[in-house]
C-alpha positions as semicolon CSV with decimal commas, in nm:
position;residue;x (nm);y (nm);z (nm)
1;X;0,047;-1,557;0,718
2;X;0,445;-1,635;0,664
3;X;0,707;-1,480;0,844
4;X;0,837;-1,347;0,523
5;X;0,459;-1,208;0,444
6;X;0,475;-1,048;0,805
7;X;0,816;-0,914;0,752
8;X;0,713;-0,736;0,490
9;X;0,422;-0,572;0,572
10;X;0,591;-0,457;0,917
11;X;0,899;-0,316;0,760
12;X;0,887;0,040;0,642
13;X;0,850;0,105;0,246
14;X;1,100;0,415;0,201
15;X;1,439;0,192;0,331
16;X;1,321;-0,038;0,027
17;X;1,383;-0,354;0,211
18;X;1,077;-0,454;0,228
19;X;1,031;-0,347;-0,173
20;X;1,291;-0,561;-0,246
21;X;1,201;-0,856;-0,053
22;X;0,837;-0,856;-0,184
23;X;0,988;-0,852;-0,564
24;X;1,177;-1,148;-0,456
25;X;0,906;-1,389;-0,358
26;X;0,727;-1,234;-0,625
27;X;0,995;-1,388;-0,867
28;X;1,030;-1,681;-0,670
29;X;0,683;-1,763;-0,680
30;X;0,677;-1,720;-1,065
31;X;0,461;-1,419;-1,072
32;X;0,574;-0,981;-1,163
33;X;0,500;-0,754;-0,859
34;X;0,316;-0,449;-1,038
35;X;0,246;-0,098;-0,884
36;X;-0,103;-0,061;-0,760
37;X;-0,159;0,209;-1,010
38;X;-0,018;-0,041;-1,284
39;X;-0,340;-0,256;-1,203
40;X;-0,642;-0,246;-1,310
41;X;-0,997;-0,185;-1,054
42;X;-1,071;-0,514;-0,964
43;X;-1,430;-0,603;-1,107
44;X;-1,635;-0,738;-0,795
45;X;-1,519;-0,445;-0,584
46;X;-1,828;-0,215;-0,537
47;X;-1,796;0,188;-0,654
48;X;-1,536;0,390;-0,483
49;X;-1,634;0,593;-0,179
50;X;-1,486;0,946;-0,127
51;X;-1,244;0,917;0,165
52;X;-1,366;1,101;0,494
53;X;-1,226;1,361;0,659
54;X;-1,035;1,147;0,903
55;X;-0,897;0,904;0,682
56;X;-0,784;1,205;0,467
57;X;-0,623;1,330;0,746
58;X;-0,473;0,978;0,825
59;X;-0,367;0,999;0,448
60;X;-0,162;1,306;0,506
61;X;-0,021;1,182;0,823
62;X;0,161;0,880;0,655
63;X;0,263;1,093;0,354
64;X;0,417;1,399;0,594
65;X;0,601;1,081;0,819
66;X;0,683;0,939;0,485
67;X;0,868;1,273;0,370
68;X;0,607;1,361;0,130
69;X;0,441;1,681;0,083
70;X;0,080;1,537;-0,004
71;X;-0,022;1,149;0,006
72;X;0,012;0,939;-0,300
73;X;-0,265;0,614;-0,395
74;X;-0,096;0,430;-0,125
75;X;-0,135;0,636;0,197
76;X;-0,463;0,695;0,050
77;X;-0,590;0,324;0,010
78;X;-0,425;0,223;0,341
79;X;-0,618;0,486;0,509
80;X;-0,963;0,359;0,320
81;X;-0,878;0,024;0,423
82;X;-0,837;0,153;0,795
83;X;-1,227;0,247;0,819
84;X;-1,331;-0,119;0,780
């Protein structure tokens, strides 16, 4: 892992420091940072599990610390990626 790499995943999203450094070694590596919800499912990933009560929970956390009133496809895939 890179210090930039590290940098970004430890600074917080809503300053959008870390949104803008990602988009820059994006661009410097020659490649277009897209949205997760721009993306397609990946192929090889097994069928989506229904998130549990705690990572729901976890979900809402991030979006209420976040300033949101309900969590968006991000808190809720960082909180499915939690439970592995």
């Amino acid at each position: 892992m890179t210090a930039a790499s590290l940098l970004v995943r430890l600074l917080p999203l809503k300053n959008g420091i870390a949104k803008m450094i990602g988009k820059k070694m994006a661009f410097q590596k020659g490649g277009k940072v897209k949205a997760p919800w721009d993306k397609p499912r990946p192929d090889d990933l097994p069928k989506p599990k229904k998130l549990s009560s705690a990572a729901k929970s976890s979900a809402k956390a991030a979006a209420k610390a976040a300033g949101r009133p309900y969590p968006n496809l991000v808190d809720n895939m960082r909180a499915a990626a939690k439970r592995k």
